[in-house]
C-alpha positions as CSV (number, residue, x, y, z in Angstrom):
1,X,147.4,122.7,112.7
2,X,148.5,123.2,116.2
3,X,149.6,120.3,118.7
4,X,146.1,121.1,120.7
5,X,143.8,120.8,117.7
6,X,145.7,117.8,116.5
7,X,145.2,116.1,120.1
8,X,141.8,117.4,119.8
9,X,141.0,115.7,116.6
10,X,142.1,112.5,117.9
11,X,140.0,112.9,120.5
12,X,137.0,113.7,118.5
13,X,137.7,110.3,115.7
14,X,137.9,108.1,119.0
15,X,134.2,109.3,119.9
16,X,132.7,109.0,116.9
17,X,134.4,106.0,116.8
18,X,132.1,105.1,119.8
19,X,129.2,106.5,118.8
20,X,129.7,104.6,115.6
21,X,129.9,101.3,117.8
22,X,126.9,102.2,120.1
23,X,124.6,102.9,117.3
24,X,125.7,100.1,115.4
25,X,126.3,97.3,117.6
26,X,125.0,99.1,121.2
27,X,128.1,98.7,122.7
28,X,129.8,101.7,124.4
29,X,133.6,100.6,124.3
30,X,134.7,103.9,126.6
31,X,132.0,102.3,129.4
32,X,133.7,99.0,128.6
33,X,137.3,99.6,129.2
34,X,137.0,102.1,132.0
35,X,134.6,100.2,134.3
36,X,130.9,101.5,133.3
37,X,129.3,105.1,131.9
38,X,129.0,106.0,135.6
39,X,132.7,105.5,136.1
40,X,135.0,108.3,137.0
41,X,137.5,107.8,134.5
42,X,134.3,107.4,131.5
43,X,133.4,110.6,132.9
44,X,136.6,112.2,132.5
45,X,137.2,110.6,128.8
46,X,133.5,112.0,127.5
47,X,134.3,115.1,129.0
48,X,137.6,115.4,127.1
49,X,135.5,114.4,124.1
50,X,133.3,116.9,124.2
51,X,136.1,119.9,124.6
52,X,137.9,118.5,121.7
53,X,134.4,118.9,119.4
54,X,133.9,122.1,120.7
55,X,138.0,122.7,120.0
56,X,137.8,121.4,116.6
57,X,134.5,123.4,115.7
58,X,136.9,126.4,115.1
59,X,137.9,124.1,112.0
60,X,135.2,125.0,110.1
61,X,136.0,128.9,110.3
62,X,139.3,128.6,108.5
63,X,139.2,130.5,105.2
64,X,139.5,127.2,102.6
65,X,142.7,128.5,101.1
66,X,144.8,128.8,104.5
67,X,144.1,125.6,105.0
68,X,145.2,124.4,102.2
69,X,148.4,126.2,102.1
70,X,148.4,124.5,106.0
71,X,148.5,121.1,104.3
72,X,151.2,121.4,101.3
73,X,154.0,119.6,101.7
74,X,157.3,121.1,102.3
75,X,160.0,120.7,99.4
76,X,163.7,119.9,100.5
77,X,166.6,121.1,98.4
């Protein structure tokens, strides 16, 4: 997994994340900690957001078996 899709994926657990909260609890903590949904700086962090989803939808086209050789741990000698 590259740098980029591992930023991505952070990305994309962080709005879930706040999706999770809105829907359960109606609290949007993105609009809370960067001054309102109408605020630039929301803006800019739902907009990242979304570009990591659409970055991390190429996730799901990776063969099963690459990715698990992606994921096996290295052995040291």
């Amino acid at each position: 997994m590259s740098t980029i899709q591992r930023i991505a994926l952070v990305l994309t657990i962080i709005g879930a994340i706040n999706w999770g909260l809105i829907g359960f609890f109606q609290f949007d903590l993105v609009a809370a900690i960067f001054g309102g949904q109408g605020a630039a700086l929301s803006r800019i962090i739902y907009g990242l957001v979304g570009i990591a989803g659409l970055i991390n939808l190429g996730l799901l086209f990776i063969p099963s078996e690459q990715h698990e050789r992606e994921i096996e741990p290295r052995t040291t000698r």
